[in-house]
N, C-alpha and C positions, 0 to 999 in steps of 0.2 A: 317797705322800709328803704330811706333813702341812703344810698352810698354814701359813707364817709369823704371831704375831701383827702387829696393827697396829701400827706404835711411833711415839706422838704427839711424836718429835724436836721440829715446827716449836713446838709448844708451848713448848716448852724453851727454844729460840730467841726465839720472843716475850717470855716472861717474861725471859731474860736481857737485851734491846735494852732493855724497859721499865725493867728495872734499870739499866743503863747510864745510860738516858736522866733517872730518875728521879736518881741520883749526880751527872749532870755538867751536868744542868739542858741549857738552849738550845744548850751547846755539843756535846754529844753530838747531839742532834737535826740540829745545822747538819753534824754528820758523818755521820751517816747518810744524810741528804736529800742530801747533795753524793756521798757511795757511789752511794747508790743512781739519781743524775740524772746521773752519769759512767758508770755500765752500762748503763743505759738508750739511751744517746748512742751508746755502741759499736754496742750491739746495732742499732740503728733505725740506724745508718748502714749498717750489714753487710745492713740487707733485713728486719729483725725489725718489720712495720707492726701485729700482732697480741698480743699479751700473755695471761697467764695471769691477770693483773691484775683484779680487779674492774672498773677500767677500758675494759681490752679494748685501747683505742687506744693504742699508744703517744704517740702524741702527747699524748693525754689526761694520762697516764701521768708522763710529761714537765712538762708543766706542773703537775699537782697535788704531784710533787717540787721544783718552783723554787718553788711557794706555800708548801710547808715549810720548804725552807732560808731563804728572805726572812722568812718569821715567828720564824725561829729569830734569825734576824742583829738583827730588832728586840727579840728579849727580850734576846741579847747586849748590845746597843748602851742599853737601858734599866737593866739590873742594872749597869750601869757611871758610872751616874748617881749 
């Protein structure tokens, strides 16, 4: 049985959120960071204290998502000037 190739999906993914994020400017970013710091939440409440994250720590993890959405809420809160 021959091995499947590799298939670079997450690639795909990054370029699409960057696209997203590039379209809807800060407010895209403030959805994503609040996505992704509300799974984070579940997860680390369930027992998840480890991540696949370059972080590693959830908690780390945790806070470098609320330093995204708060940055994002300030570019919001500035383009509205």
């Amino acid at each position: 049985m021959k091995a499947q190739p590799y298939d670079p999906l997450r690639l795909c993914v990054y370029a699409t959120v960057a696209l997203l994020a590039w379209l809807l400017g800060p407010w895209a970013v403030a959805g994503f960071a609040a996505l992704g710091f509300a799974g984070y939440w579940k997860a680390r409440r369930a027992g998840l204290t480890r991540s696949k994250c370059l972080l590693r720590d959830t908690r780390l993890v945790l806070a470098y998502l609320g330093l995204i959405g708060l940055a994002a809420v300030v570019g919001i809160v500035l383009s509205l000037r």
